[in-house]
LODRENRO-774041 format. One line per field, with one value per residue: x, y, z of N, C-alpha, C in turn; residue number from 1. Coordinates in steps of 0.05 Angstrom, whole numbers, plus 32768, in hexadecimal, padded with zeros to 4 digits. Example, Ala and Ser with C-alpha at 12.3 -4.5 7.8 and 13.67 -1.06 7.14 Angstrom:
n_X: 8108/8101;
n_Y: 7F8E/7FD3;
n_Z: 809C/808E;
ca_X: 80F6/8111;
ca_Y: 7FA6/7FEB;
ca_Z: 809C/808F;
c_X: 8108/8102;
c_Y: 7FBE/8001;
c_Z: 809C/809D;
k: 1/2;
END
This chain:
n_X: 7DC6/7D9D/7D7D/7D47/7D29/7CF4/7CDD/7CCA/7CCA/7CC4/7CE5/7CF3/7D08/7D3B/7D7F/7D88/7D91/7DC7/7DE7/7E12/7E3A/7E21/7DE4/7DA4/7D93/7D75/7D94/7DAA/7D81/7D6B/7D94/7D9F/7D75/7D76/7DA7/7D97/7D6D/7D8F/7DBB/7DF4/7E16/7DFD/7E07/7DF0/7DCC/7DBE/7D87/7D7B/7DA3/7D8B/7D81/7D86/7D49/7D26/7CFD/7CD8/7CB3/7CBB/7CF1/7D2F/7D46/7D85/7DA2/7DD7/7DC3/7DD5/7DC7/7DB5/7DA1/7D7C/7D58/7D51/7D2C/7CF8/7CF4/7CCD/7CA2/7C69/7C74/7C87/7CCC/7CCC/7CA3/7CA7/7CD4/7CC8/7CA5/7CC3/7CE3/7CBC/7CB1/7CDF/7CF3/7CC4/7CCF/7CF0/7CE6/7CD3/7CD0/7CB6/7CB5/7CA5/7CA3/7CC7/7CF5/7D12/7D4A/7D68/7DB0/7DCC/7DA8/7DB8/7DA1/7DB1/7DCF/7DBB/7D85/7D56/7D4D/7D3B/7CFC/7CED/7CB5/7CA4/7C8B/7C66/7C4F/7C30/7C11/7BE8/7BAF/7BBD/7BDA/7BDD/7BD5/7BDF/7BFE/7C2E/7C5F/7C6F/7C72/7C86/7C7F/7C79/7C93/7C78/7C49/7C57/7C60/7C51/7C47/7C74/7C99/7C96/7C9C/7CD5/7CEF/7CE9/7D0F/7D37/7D3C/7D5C/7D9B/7DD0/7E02/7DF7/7E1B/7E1A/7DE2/7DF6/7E12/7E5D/7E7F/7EB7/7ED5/7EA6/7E76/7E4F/7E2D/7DE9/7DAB/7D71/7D38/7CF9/7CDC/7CAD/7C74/7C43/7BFC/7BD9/7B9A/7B8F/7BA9/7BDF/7C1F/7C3F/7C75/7C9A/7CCF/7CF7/7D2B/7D6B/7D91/7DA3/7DCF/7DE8/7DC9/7DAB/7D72/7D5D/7D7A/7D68/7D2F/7D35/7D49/7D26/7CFD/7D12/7D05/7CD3/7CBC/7CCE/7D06/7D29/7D30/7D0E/7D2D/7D55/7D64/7D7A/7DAF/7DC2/7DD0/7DF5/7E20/7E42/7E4C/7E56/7E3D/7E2D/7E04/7DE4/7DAA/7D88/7D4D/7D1E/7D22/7CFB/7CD2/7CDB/7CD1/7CE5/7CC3/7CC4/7CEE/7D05/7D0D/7D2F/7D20/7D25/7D46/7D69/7D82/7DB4/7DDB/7DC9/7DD8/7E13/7E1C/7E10/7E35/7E5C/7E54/7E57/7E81/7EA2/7E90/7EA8/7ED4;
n_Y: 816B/8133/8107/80DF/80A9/8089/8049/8029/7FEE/7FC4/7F93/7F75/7F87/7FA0/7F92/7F81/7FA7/7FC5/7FF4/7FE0/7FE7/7FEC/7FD3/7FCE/7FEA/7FEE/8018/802F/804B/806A/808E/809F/80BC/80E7/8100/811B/8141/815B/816B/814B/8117/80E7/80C8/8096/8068/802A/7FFC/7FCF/7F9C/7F86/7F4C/7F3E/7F44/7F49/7F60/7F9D/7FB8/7FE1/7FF4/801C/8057/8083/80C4/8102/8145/8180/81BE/81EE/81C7/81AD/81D0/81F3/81D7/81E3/8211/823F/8226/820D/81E8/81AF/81A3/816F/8150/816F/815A/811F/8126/813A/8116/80EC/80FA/80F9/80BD/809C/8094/8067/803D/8006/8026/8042/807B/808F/80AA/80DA/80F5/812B/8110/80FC/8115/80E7/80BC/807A/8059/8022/800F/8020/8009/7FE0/7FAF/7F81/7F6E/7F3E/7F1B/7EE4/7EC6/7E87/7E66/7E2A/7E03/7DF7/7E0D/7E39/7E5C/7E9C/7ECA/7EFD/7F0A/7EFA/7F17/7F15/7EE8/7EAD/7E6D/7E2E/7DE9/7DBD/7D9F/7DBC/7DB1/7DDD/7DDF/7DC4/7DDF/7E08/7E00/7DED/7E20/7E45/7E22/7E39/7E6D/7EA4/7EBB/7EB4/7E8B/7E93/7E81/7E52/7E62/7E94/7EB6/7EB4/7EF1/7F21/7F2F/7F2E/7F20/7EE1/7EE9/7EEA/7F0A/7EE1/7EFE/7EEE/7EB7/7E9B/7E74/7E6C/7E54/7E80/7EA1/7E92/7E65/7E6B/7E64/7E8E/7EAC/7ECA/7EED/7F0B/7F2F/7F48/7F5B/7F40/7F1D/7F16/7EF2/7EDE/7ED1/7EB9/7E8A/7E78/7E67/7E46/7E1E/7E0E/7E06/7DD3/7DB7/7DB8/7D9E/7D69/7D59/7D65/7D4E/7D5E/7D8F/7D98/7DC9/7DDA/7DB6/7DD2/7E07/7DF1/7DE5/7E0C/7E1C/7E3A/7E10/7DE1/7DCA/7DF5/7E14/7E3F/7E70/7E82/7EC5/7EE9/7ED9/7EF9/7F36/7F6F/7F82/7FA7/7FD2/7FE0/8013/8030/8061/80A5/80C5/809A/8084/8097/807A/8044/8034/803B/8014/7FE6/7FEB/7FDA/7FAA/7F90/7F8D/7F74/7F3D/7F2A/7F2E;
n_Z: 8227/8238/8213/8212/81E8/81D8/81B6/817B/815A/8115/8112/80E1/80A8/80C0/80CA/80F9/813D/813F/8119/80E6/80A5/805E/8072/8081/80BA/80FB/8126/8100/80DD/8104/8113/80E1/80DA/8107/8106/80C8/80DF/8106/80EF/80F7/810D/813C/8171/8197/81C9/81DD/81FB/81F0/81C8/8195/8167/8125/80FF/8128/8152/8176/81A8/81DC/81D3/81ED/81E2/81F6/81EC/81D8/81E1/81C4/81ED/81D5/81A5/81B9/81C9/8199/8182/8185/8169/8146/8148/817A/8198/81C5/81D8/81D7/81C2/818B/817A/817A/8152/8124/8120/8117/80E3/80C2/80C2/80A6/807C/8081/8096/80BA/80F7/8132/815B/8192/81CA/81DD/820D/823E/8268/82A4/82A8/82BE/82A8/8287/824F/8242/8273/829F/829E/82C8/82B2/827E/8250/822C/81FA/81D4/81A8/818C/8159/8150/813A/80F9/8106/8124/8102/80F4/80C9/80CE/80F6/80E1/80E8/8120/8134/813D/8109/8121/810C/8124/815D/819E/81E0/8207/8248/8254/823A/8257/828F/828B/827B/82B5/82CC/82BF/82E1/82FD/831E/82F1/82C9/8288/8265/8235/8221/81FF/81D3/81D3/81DD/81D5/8212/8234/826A/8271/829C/82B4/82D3/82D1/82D3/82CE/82AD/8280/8262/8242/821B/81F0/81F3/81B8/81BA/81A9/81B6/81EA/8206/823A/8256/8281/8297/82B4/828D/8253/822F/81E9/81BE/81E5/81F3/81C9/81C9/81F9/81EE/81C1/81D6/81F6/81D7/81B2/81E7/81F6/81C2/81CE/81AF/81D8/8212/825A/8287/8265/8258/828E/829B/8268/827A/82AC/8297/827B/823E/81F4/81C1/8194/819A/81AE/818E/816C/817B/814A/812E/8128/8147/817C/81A5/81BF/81F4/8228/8247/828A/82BE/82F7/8325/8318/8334/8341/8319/8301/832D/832B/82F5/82FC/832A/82F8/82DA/82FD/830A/82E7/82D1/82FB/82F7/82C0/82D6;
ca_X: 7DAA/7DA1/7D5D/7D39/7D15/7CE8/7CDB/7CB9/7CD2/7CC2/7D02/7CF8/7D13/7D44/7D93/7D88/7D95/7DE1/7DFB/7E18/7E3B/7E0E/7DD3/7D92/7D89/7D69/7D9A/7DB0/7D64/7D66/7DA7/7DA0/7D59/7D84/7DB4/7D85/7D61/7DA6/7DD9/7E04/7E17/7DF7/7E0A/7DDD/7DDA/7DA2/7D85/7D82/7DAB/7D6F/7D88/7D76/7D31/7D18/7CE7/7CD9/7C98/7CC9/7D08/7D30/7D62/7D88/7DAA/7DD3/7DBE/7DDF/7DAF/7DAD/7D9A/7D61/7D3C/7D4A/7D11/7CD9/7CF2/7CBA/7C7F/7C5A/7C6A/7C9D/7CE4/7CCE/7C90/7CB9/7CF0/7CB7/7C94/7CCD/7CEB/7CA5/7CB9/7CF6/7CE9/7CAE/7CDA/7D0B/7CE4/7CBA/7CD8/7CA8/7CBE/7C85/7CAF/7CDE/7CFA/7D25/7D50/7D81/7DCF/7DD2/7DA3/7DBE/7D93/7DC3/7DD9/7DA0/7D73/7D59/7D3B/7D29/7CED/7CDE/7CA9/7CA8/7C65/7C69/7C2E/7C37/7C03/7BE3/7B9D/7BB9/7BEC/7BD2/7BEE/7BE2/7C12/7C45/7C81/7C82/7C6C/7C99/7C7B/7C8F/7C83/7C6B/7C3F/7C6D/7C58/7C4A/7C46/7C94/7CB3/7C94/7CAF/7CFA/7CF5/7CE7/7D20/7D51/7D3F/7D6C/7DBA/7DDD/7E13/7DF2/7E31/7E0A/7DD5/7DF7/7E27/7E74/7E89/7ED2/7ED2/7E88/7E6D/7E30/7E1B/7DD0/7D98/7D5D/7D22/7CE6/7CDE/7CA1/7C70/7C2B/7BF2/7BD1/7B79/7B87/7BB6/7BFD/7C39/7C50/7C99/7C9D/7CEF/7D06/7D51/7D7C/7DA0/7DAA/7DE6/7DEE/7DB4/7DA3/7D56/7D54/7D87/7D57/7D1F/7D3B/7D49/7D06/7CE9/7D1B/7CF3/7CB5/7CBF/7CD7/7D1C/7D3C/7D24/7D0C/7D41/7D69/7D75/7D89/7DBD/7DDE/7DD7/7E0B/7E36/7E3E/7E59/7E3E/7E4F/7E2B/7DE2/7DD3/7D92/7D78/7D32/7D22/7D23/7CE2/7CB1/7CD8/7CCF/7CED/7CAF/7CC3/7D06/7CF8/7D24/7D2F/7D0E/7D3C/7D5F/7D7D/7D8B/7DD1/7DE6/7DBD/7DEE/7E2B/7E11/7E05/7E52/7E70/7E48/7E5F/7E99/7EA7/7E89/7EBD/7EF0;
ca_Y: 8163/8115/8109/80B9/80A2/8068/8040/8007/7FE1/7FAC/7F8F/7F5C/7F8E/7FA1/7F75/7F84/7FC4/7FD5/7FFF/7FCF/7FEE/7FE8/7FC8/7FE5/7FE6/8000/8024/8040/805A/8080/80A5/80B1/80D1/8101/8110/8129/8152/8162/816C/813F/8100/80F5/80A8/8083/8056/8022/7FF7/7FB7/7FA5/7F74/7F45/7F43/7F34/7F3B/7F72/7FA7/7FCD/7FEC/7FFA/802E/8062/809F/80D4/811B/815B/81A1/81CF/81EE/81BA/81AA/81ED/81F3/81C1/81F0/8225/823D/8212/820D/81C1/81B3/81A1/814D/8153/8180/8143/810F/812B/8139/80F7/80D3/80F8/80EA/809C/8099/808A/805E/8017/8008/8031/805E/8085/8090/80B6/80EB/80FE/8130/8106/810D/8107/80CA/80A2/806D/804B/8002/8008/8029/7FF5/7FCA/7FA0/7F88/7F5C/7F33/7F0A/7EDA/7EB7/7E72/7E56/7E0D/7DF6/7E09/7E1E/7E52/7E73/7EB8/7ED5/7F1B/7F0C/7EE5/7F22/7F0C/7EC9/7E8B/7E5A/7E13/7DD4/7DA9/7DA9/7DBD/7DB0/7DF0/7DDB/7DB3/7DF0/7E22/7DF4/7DFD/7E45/7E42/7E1C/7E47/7E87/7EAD/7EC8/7E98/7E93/7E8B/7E7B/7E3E/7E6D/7EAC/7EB5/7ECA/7F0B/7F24/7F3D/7F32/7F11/7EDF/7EE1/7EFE/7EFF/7EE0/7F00/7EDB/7EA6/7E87/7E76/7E5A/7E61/7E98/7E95/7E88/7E52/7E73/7E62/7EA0/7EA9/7EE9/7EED/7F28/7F33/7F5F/7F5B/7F2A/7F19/7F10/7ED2/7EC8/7ECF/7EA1/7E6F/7E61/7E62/7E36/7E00/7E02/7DF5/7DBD/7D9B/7DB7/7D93/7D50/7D57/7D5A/7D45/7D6C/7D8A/7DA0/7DE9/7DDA/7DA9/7DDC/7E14/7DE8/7DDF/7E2C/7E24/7E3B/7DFF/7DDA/7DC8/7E0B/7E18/7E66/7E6A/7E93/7EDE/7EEC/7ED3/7F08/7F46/7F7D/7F8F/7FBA/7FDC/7FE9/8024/8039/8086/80C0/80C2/807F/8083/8093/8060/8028/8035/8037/7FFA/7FD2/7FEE/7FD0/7F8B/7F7D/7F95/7F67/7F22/7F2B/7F2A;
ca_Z: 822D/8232/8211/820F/81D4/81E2/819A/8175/8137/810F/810B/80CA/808F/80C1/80D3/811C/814F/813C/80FC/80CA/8084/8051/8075/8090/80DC/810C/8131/80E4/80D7/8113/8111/80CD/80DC/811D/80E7/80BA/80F2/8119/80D9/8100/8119/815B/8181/81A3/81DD/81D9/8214/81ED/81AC/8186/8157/810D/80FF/814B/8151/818D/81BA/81F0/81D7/81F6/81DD/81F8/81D5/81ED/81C8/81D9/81FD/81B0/8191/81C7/81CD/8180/8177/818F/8158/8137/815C/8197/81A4/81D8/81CB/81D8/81AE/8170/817B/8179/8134/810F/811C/8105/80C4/80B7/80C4/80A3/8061/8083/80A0/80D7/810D/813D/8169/81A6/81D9/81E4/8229/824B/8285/82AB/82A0/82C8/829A/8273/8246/8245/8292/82B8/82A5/82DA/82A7/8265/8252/8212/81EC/81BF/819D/817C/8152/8156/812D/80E7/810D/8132/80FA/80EC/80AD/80C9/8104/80DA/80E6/8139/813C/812C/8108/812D/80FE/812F/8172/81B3/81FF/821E/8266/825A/823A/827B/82A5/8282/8284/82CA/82DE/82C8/82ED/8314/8314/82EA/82B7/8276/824B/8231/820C/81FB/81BC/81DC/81D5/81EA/8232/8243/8275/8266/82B4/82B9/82E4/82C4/82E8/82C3/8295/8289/824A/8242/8208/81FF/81F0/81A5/81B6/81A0/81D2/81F1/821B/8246/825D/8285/829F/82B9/8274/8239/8216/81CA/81B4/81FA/81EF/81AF/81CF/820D/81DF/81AC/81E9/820C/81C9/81C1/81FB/81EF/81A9/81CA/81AC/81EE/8239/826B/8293/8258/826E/82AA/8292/825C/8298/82B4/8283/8266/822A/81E3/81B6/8176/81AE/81A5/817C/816E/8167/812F/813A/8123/8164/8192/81AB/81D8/81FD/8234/8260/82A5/82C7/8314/8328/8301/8349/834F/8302/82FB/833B/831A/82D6/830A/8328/82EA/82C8/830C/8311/82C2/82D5/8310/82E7/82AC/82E1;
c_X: 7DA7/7D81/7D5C/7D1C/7D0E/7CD7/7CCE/7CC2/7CCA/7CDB/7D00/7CFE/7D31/7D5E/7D95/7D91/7DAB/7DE9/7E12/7E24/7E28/7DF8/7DBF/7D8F/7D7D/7D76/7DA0/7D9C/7D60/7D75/7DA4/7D8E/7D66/7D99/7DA7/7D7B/7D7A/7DBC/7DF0/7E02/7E11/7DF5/7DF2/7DDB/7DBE/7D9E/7D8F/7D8D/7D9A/7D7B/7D79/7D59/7D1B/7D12/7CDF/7CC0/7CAC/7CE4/7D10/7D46/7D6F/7DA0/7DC4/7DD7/7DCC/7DC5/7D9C/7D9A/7D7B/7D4D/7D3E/7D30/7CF5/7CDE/7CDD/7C9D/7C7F/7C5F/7C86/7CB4/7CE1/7CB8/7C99/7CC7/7CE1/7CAF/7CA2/7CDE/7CDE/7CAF/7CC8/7CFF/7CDE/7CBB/7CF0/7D0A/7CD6/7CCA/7CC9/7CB6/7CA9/7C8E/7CCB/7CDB/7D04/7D26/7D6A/7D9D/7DD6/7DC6/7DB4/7DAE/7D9B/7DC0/7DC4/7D91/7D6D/7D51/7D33/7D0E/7CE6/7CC6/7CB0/7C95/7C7C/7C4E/7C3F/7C27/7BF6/7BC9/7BA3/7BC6/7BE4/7BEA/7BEC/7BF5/7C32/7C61/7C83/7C76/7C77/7C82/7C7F/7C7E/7C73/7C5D/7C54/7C58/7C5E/7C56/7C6D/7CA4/7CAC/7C9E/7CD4/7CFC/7CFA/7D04/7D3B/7D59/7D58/7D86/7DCB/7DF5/7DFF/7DF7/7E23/7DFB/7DDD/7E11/7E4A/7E7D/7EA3/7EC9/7EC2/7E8B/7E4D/7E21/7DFE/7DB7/7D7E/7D4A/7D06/7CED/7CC7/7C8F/7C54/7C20/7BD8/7BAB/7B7A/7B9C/7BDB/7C08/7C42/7C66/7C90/7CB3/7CF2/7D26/7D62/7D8C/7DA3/7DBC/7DD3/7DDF/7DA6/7D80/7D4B/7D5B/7D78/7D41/7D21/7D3A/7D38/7CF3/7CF2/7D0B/7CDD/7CB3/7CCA/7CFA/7D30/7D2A/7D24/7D22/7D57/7D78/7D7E/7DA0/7DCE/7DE3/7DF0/7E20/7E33/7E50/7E45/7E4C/7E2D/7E0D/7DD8/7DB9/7D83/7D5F/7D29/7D14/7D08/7CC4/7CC0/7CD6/7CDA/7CD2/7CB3/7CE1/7D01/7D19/7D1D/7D22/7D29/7D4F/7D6C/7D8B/7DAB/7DEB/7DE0/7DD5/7E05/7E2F/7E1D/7E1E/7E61/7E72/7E59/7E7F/7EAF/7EA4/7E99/7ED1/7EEC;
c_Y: 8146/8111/80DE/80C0/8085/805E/8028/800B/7FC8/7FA5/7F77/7F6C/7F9E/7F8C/7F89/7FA6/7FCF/7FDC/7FEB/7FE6/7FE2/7FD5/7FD8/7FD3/7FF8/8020/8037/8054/806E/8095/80AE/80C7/80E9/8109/8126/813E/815D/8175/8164/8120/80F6/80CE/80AB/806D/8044/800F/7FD3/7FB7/7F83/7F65/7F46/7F38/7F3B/7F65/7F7D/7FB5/7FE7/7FF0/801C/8038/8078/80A6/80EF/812D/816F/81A9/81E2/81EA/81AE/81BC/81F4/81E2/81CD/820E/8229/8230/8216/81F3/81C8/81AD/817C/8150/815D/8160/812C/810F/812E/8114/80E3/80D8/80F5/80C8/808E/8089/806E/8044/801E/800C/804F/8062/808D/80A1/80C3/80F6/810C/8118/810D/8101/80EC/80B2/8098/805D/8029/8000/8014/801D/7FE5/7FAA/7F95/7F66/7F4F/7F23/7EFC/7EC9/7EA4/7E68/7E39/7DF8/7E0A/7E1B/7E31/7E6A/7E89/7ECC/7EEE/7F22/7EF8/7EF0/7F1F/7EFE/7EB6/7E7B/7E3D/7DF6/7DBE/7DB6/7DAA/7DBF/7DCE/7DF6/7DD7/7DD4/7E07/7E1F/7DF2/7E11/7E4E/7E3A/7E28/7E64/7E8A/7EBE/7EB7/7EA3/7E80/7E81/7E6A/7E46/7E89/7EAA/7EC3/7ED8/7F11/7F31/7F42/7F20/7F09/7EDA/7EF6/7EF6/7F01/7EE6/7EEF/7ED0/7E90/7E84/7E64/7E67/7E72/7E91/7E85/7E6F/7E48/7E75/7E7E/7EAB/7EC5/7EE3/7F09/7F26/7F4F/7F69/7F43/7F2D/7F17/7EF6/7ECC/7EC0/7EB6/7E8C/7E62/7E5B/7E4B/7E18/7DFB/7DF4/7DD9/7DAA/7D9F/7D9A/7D71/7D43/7D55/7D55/7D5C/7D6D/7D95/7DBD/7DEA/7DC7/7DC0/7DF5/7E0D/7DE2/7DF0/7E33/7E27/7E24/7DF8/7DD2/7DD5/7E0E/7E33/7E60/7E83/7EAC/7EE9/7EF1/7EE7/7F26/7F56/7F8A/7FAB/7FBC/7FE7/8000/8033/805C/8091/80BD/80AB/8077/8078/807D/8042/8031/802E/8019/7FE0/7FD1/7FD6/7FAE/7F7E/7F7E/7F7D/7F45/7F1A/7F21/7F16;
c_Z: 8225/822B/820A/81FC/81DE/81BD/819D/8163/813B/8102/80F2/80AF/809C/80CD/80EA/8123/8141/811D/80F1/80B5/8072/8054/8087/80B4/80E5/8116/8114/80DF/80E4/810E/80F3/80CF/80E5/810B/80DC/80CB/80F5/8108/80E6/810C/8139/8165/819E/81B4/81E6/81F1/8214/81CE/81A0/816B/813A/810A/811F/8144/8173/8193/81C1/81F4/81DF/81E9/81EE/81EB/81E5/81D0/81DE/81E3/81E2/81A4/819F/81C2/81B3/8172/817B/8179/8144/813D/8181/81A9/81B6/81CB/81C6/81C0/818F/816A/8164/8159/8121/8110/810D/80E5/80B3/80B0/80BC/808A/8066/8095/80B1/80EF/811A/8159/817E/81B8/81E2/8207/8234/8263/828A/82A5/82A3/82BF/8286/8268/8251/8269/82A2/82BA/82BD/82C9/828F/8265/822F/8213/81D7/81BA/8185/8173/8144/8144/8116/80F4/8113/811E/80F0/80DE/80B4/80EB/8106/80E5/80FE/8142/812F/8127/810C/811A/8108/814C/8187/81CB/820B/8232/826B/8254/8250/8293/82A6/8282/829B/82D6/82DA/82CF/82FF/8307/8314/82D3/8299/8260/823A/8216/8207/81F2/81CA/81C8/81EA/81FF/8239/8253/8270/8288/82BA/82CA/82D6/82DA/82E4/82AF/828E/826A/824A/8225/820B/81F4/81D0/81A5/81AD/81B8/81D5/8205/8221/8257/8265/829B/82A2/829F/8265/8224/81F7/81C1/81C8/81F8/81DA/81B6/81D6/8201/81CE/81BE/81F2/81EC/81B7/81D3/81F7/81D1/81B0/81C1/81C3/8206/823F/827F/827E/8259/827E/82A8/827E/8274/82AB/82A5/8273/8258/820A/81CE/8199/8180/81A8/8188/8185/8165/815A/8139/813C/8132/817A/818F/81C0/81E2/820E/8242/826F/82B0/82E3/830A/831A/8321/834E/832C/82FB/8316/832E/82FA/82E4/8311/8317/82DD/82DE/8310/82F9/82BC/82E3/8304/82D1/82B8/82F2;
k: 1/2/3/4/5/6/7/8/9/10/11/12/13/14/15/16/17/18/19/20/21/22/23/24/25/26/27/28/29/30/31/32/33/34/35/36/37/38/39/40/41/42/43/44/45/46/47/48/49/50/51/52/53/54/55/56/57/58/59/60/61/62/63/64/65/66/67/68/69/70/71/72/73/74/75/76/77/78/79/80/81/82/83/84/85/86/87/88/89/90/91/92/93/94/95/96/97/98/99/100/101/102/103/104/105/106/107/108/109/110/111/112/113/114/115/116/117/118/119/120/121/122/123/124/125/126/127/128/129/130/131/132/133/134/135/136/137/138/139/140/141/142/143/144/145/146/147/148/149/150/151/152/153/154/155/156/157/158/159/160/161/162/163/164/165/166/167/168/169/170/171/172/173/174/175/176/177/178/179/180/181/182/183/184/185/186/187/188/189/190/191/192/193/194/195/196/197/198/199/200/201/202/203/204/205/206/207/208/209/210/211/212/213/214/215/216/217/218/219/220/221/222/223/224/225/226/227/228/229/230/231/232/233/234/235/236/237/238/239/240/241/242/243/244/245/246/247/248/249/250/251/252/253/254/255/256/257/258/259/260/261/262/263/264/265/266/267/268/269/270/271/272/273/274/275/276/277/278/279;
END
């Protein structure tokens, strides 16, 4: 039985999505929780893996339970087997960081959380100046020490839409490919005056979110010319340029996924494309 949990964390007491030895994560909090519930070890296959510090709306997980261990969740109650899932999860969690859990799913075999996606989308909020810093949205808003141009860094986001090789901004990893298709990229401020980025992509390497961030505010900031993304874009390598902007101002907002019937082709798909770009 393949079930999808849809989650929120505040990722700043956890070191990012993946299980670590002796450090708290995300992905740790959970399985320990399905443990606890399960009396077993139960792997996980997440949509995006969120670096330390970086904080999520619309993350996605899925799971597989026996048939068992599914319809064992309505033992004793009236609630369904997603709802049972749902409530004992809140309680198990409750002790173990800011991680909610909002939705449980049966789907079908052919979803994959990672490869079915068509989509993921971030945020990321910058307060630029002391008027705007609001101490009661310090855990996902960067504080930037100086004022940054807006308009210049919306216009660098912009120019490096599309299906590109992003080697440039995205940390190498053995036998990946950093080629992805940026679908948006754009960033203006919002009524109270805080910069905010909205980035969505077929997929994102390892930094890639903080990289391009880190460079637009780079020009926003005057430090480099306009034109500077599109300049390392061409020249895709990750070298000593690079600048992460601090984990803090993003967010995984949302993962978009084809109808339940085009599911498990869209996973096929997305294994063969990443497949094909490596080589």
């Amino acid at each position: 039985m393949r079930v999808r949990l849809d989650l929120a964390y505040d990722g700043t007491a956890f070191h990012g999505w993946a299980m670590q030895p002796g450090l708290a994560t995300v992905e740790g909090a959970l399985r320990e929780g399905l443990a606890t519930l399960f009396q077993r070890e139960i792997p996980l296959i997440v949509a995006g893996r969120t670096d330390a510090g970086v904080h999520a709306r619309g993350q996605v997980v899925h799971l597989d339970l026996s048939s068992a261990e599914w319809h064992g969740l309505t033992r004793g109650s009236e609630l369904t087997p997603e709802e049972s899932l749902r409530r004992r999860l809140a309680g198990v969690l409750s002790r173990r960081g800011a991680v909610v859990v909002f939705g449980v799913k049966l789907v079908p075999a052919g979803f994959d959380a990672r490869f079915s996606a068509l989509n993921r989308t971030y945020s990321y909020r910058i307060a630029d100046t002391s008027a705007i810093r609001d101490p009661i949205r310090r855990v996902d808003t960067a504080w930037h020490r100086v004022p940054l141009d807006a308009r210049l860094m919306d216009a660098e986001a912009a120019s490096v839409a599309g299906l590109r090789d992003f080697g440039s901004f995205c940390r190498p990893r053995l036998a990946s490919t950093a080629v992805r298709e940026l679908q948006h990229f754009s960033m203006a401020r919002d009524a109270q005056g805080v910069i905010v980025a909205s980035i969505s992509a077929d997929a994102f390497c390892h930094h890639m979110v903080r990289a391009l961030m880190g460079a637009c505010i780079d020009v926003g900031e005057g430090r480099r010319e306009p034109g500077w993304l599109s300049s390392r874009i061409a020249d895709p390598a990750w070298d000593e340029r690079v600048r992460l902007a601090p984990a803090g101002g993003l967010v995984l907002e949302s993962v978009q996924y084809p109808a339940d019937e085009q599911l498990a082709h869209r996973a096929q798909q997305t294994r063969a494309l990443r497949g094909a770009a490596q080589n």
